[in-house]
LUMRO-996085 format. One record per residue (C-alpha): x, y, z; residue in one letter; residue number from 0. Coordinates in nm, 3 decimals, padded with zeros to 5 digits. Example, Ala and Ser with C-alpha at 12.3 -4.5 7.8 and 13.67 -1.06 7.14 Angstrom:
BEGIN
<site x="01.230" y="-00.450" z="00.780" aa="A" i="0"/>
<site x="01.367" y="-00.106" z="00.714" aa="S" i="1"/>
***
This chain:
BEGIN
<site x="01.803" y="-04.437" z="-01.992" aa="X" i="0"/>
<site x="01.943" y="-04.150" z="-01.781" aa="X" i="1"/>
<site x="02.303" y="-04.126" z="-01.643" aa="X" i="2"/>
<site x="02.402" y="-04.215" z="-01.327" aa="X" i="3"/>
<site x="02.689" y="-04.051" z="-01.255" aa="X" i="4"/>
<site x="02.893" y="-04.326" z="-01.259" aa="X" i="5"/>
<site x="03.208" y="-04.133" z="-01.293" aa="X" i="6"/>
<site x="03.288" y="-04.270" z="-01.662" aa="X" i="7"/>
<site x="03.291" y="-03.906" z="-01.834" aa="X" i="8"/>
<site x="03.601" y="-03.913" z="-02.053" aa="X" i="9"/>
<site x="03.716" y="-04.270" z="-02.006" aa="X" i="10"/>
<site x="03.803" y="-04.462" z="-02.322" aa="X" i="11"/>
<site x="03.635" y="-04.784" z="-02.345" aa="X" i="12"/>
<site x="03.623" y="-05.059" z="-02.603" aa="X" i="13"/>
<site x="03.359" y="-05.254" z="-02.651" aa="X" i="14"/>
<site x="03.358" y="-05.572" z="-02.902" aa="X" i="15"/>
<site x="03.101" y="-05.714" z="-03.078" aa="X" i="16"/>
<site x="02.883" y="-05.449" z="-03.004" aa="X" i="17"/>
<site x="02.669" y="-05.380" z="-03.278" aa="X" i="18"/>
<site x="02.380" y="-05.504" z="-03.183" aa="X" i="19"/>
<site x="02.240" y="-05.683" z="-02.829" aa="X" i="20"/>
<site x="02.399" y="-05.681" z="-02.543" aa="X" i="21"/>
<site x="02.739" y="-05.531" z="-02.650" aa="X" i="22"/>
<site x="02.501" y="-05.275" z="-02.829" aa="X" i="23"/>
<site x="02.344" y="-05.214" z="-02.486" aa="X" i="24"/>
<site x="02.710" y="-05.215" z="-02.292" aa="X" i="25"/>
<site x="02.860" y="-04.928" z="-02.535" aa="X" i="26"/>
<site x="02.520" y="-04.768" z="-02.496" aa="X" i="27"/>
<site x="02.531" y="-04.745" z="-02.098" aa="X" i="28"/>
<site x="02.914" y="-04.659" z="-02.123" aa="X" i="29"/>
<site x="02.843" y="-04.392" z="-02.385" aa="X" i="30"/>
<site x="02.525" y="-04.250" z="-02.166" aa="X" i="31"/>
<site x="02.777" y="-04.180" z="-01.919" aa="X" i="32"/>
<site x="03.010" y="-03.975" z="-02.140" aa="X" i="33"/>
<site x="03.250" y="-04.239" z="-02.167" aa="X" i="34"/>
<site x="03.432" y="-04.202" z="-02.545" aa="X" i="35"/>
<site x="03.341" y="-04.536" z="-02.718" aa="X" i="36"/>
<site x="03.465" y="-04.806" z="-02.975" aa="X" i="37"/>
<site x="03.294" y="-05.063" z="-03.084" aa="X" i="38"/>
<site x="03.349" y="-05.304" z="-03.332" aa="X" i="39"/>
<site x="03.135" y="-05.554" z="-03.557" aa="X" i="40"/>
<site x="03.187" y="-05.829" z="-03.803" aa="X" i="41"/>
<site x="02.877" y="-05.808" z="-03.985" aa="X" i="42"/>
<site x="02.943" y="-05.457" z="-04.116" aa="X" i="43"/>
<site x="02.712" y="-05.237" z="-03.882" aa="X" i="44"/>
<site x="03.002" y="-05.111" z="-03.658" aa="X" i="45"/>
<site x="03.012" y="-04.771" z="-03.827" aa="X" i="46"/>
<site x="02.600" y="-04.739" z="-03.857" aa="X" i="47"/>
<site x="02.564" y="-04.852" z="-03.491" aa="X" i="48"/>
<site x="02.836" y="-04.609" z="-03.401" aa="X" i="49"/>
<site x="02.626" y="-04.342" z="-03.533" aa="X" i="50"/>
<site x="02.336" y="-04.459" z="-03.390" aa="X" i="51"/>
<site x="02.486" y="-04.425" z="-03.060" aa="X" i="52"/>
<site x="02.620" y="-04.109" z="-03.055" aa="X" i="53"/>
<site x="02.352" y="-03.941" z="-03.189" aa="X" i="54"/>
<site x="02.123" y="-04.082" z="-02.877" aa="X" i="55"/>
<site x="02.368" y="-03.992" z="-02.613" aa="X" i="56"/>
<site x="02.567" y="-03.721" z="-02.755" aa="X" i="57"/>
<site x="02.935" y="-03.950" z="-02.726" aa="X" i="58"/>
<site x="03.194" y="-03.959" z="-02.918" aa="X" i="59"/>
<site x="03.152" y="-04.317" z="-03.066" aa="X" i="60"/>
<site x="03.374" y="-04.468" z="-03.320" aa="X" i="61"/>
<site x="03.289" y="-04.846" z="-03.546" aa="X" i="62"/>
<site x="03.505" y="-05.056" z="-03.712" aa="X" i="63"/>
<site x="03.491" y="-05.412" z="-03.871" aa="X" i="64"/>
<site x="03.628" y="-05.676" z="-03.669" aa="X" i="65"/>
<site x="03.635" y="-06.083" z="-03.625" aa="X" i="66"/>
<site x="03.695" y="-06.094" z="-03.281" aa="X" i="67"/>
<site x="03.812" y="-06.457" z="-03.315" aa="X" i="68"/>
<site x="04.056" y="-06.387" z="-03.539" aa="X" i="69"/>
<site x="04.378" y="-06.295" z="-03.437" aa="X" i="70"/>
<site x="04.496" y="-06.061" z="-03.708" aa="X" i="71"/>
<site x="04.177" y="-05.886" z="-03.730" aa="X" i="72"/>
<site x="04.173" y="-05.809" z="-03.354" aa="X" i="73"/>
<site x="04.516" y="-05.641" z="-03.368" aa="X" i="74"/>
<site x="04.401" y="-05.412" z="-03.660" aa="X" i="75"/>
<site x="04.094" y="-05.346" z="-03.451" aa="X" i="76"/>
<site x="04.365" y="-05.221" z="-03.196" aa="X" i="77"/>
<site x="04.584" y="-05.051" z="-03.424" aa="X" i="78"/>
<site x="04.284" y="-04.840" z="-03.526" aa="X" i="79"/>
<site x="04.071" y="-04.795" z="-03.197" aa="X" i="80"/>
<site x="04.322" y="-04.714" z="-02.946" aa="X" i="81"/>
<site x="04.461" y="-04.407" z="-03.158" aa="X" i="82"/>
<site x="04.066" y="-04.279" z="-03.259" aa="X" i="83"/>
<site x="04.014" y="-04.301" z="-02.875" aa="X" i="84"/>
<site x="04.362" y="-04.124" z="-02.728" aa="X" i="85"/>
<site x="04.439" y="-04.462" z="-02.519" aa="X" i="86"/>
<site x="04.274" y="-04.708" z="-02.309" aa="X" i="87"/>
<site x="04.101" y="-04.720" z="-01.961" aa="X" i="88"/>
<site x="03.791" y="-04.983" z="-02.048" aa="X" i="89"/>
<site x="03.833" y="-05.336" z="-02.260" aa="X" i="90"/>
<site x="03.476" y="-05.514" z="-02.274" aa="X" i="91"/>
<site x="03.530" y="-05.821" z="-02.385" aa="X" i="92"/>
<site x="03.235" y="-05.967" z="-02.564" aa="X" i="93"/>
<site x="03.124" y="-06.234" z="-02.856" aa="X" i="94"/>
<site x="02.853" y="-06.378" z="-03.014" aa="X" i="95"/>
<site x="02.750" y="-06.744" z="-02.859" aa="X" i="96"/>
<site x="02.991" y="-07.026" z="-02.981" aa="X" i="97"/>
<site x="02.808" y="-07.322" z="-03.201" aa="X" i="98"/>
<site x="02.509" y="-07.485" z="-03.032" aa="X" i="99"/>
<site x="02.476" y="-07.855" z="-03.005" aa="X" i="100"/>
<site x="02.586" y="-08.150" z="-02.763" aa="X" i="101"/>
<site x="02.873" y="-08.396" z="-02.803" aa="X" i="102"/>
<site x="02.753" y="-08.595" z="-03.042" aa="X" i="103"/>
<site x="02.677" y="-08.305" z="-03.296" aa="X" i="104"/>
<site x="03.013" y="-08.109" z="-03.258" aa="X" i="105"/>
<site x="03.296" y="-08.147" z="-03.498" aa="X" i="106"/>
<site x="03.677" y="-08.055" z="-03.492" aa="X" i="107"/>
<site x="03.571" y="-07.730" z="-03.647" aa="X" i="108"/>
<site x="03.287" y="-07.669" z="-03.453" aa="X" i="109"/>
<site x="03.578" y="-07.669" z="-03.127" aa="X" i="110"/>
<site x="03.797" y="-07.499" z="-03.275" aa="X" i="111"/>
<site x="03.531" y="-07.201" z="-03.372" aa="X" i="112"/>
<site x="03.422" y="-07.178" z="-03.010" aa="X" i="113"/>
<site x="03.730" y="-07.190" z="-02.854" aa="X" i="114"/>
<site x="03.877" y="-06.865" z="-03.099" aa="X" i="115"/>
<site x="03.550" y="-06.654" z="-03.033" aa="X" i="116"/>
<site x="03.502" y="-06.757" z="-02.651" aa="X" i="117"/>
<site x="03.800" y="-06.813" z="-02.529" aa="X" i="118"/>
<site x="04.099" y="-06.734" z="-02.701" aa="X" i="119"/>
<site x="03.925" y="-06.377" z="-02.826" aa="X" i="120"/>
<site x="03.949" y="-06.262" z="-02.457" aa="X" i="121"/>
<site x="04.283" y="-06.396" z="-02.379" aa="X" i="122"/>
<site x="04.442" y="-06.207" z="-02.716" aa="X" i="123"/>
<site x="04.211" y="-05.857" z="-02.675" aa="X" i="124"/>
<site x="04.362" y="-05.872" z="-02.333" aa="X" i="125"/>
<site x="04.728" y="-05.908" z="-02.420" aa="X" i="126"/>
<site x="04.700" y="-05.596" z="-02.713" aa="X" i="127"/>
<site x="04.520" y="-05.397" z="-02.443" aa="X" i="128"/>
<site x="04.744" y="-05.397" z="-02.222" aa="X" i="129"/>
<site x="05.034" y="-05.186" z="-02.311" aa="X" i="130"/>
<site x="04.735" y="-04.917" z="-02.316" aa="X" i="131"/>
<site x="04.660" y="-04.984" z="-01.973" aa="X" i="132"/>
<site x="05.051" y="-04.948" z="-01.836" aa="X" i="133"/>
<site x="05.081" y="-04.637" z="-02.057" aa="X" i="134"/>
<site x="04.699" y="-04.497" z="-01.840" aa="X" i="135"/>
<site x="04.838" y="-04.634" z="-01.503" aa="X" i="136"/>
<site x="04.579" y="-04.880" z="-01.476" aa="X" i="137"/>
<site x="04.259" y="-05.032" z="-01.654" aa="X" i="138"/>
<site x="03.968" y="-05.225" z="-01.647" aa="X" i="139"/>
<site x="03.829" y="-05.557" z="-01.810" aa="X" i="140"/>
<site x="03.496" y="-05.677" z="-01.831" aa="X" i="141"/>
<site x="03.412" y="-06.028" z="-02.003" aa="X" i="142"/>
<site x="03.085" y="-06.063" z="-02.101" aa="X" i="143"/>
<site x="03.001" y="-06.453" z="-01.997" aa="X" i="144"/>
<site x="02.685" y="-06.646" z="-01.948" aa="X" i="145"/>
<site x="02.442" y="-06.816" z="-01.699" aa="X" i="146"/>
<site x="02.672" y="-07.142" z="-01.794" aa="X" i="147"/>
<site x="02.963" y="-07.035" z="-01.595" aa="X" i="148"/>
<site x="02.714" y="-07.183" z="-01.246" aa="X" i="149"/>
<site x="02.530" y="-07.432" z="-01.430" aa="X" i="150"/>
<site x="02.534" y="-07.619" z="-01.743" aa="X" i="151"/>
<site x="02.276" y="-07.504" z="-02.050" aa="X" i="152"/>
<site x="02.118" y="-07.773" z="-02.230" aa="X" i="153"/>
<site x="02.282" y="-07.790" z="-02.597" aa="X" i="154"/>
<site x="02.505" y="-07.529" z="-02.599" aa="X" i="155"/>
<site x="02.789" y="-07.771" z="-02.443" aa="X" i="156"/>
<site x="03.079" y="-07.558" z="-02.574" aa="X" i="157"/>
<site x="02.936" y="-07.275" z="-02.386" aa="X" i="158"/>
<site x="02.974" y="-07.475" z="-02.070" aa="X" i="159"/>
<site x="03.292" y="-07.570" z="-02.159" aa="X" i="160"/>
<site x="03.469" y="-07.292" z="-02.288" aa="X" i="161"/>
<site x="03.298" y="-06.982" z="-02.086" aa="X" i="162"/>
<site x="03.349" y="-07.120" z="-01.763" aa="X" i="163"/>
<site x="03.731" y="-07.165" z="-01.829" aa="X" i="164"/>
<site x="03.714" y="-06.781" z="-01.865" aa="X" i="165"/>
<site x="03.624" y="-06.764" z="-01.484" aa="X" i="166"/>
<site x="03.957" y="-06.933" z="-01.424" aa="X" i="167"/>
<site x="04.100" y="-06.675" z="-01.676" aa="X" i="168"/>
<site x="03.938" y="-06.381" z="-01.492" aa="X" i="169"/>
<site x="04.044" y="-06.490" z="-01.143" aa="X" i="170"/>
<site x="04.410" y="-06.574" z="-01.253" aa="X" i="171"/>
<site x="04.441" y="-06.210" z="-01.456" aa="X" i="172"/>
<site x="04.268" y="-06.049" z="-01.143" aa="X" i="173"/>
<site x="04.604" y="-06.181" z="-00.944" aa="X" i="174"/>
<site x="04.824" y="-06.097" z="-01.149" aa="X" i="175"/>
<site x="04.730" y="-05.761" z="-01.260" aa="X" i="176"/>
<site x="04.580" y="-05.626" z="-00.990" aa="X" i="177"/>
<site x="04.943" y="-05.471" z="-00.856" aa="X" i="178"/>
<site x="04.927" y="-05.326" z="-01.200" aa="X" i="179"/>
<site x="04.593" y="-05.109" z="-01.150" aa="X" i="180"/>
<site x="04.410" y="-05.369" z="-01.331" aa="X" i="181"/>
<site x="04.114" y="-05.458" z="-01.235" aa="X" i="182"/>
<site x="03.976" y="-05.796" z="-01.444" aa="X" i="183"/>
<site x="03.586" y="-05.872" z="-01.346" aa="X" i="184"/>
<site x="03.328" y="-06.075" z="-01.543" aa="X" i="185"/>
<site x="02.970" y="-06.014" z="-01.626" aa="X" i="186"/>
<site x="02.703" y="-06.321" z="-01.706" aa="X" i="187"/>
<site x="02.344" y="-06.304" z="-01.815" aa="X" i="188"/>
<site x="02.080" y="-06.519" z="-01.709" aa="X" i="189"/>
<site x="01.787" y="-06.497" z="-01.982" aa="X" i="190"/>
<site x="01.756" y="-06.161" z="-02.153" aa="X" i="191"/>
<site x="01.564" y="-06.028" z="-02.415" aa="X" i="192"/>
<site x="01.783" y="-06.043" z="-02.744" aa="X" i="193"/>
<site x="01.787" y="-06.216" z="-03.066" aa="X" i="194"/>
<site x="02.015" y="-06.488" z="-02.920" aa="X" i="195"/>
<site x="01.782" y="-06.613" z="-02.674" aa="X" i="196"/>
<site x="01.493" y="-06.596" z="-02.959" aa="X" i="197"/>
<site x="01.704" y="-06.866" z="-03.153" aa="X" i="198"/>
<site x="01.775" y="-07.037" z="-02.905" aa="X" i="199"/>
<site x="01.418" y="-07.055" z="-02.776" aa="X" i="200"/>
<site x="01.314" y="-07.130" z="-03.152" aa="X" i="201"/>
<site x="01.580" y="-07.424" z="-03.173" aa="X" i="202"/>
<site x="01.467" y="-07.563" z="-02.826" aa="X" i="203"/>
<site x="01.090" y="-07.595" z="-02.952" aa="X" i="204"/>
<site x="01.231" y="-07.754" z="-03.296" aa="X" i="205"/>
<site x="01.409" y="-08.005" z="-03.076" aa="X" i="206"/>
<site x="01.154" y="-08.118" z="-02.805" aa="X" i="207"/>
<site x="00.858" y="-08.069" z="-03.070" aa="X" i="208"/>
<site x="00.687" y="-07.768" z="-02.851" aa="X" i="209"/>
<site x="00.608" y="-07.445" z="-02.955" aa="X" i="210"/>
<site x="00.783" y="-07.139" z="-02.893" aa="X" i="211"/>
<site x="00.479" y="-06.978" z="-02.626" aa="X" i="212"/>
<site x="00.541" y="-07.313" z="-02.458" aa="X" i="213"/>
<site x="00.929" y="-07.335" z="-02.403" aa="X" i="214"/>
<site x="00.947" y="-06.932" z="-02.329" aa="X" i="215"/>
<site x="00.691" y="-06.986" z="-02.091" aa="X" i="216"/>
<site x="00.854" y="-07.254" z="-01.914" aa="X" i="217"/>
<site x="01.172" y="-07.073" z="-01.917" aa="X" i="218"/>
<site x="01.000" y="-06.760" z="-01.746" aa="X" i="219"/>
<site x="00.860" y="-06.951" z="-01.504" aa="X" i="220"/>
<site x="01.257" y="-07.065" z="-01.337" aa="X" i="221"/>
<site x="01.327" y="-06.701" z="-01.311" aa="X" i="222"/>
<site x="01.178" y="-06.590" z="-00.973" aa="X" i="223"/>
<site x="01.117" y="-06.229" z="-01.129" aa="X" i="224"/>
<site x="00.888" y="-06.375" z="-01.353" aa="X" i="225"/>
<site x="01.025" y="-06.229" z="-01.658" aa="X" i="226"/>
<site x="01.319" y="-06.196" z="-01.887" aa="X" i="227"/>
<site x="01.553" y="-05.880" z="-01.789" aa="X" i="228"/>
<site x="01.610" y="-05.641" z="-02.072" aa="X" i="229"/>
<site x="01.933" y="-05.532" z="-02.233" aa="X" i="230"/>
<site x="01.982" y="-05.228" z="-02.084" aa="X" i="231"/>
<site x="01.927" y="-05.374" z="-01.753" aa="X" i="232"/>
<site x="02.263" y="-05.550" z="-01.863" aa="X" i="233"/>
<site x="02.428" y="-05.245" z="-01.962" aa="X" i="234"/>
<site x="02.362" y="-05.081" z="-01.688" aa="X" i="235"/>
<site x="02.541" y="-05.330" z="-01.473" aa="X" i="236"/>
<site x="02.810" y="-05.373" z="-01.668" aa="X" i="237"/>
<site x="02.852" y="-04.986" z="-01.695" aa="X" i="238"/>
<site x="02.908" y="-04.989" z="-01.332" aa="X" i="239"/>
<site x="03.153" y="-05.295" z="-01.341" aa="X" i="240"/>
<site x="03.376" y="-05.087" z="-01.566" aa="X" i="241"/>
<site x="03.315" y="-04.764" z="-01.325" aa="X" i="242"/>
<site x="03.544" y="-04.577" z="-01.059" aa="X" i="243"/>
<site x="03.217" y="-04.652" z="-00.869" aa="X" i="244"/>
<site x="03.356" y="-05.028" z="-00.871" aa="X" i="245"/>
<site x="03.721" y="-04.934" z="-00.750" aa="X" i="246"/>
<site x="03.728" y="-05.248" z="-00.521" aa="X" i="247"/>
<site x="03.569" y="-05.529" z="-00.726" aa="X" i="248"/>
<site x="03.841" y="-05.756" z="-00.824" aa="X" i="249"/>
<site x="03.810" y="-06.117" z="-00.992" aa="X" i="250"/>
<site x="03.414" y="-06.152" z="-00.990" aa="X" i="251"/>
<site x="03.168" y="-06.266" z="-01.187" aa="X" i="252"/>
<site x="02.817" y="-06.089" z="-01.117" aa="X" i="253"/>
<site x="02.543" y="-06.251" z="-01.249" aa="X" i="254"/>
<site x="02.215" y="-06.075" z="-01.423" aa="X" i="255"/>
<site x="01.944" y="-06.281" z="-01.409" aa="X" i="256"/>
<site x="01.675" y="-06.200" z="-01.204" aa="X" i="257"/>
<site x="01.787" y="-06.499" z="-00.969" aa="X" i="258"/>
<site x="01.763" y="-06.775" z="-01.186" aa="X" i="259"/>
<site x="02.078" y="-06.961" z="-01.142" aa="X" i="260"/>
<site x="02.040" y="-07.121" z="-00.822" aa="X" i="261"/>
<site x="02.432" y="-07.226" z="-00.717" aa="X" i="262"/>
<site x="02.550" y="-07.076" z="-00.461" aa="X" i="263"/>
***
């Protein structure tokens, strides 16, 4: 994947949960376009995915360990990324998929897991980025969402609970910040290639008692493309979202999925 000039050389950007999939892809589009990268993980592959990306794109790329949906981890993600990276001008907001499952199979704990990783994950990385930002005269935020922010996914209710609230979060912070130089935008996927959507493909054909050929095949067929985009499709997308190429986009969510989601 080339560069494409997107004006990102020398920005600082941080990029969470980023090891591998579509954060991996985000960091890697940012980093392609000489942007100076953090990323962090909680699975313990910040620091080899780091590597991995500078050493395709020639960026400086730092890794650290981090559980986004904890609160005390997040701020020692901060205390250590902002200072390897000289500041702030890019927060990319991003999480692995809250607990699948409809009503009936969610517990208290199951909410409570969904709403620290997808919601309150953005709302806190937000709040410790942002004396960064003042100190830069300005920033940007991208939030990573999903295809449930327009429509509803089957079994993955707290998705289409909690991610759409993040659309109210986005608009609201795009107000409010904007006379700041803050620009607050989201991103959602439709169906992508990654190990996510694998799982949740698997766990579809374990439910309905099809096999996996079957439901993927059904699920290509809704995309009018006629395929599933890739993940640096995504990254390229959201590399320009987070761009001075994108110096009037302000509260939206743009959505990457090959047409797909059908709402207006």
């Amino acid at each position: 994947m080339g560069a494409m000039d997107l004006r990102l050389a020398g920005k600082r950007a941080l990029v969470n949960a980023a090891s591998t999939g579509l954060g991996y892809a985000i960091a890697e589009a940012l980093a392609t376009e000489g942007a100076r990268v953090a990323i962090c993980s909680q699975d313990g592959n910040a620091v080899g995915a780091a590597e991995r990306l500078a050493a395709a794109t020639g960026a400086e790329v730092h890794g650290f360990d981090a559980d986004v949906a904890d609160l005390a981890s997040l701020e020692d993600l901060f205390a250590q990324a902002l200072p390897a990276l000289g500041g702030l001008d890019v927060l990319v907001n991003n999480a692995g998929g809250p607990p699948t499952g409809g009503f009936v199979d969610l517990d208290e704990a199951a909410w409570s897991r969904g709403y620290h990783l997808t919601m309150m994950s953005v709302v806190r990385a937000v709040r410790l980025a942002l004396p960064a930002f003042e100190a830069a005269g300005g920033g940007r935020v991208l939030t990573s969402l999903s295809s449930s922010v327009k429509t509803p996914i089957p079994n993955l209710l707290l998705s289409n609970v909690y991610r759409p609230a993040l659309v109210g979060l986005i608009k609201s912070l795009a107000i409010e910040f904007g006379p700041k130089n803050v620009q607050v935008l989201g991103i959602a996927p439709g169906r992508i290639t990654t190990d996510r959507t694998r799982q949740l493909d698997e766990a579809a054909a374990a439910r309905t008692g099809k096999t996996f050929e079957e439901v993927r095949a059904a699920s290509v067929a809704t995309i009018p493309m006629g395929r599933f985009g890739e993940p640096k499709e995504y990254g390229q997308i959201a590399a320009f979202l987070c761009s001075p190429a994108a110096a009037y986009v302000n509260g939206s969510v743009v959505l990457v999925d090959g047409g797909s989601i059908r709402a207006l």
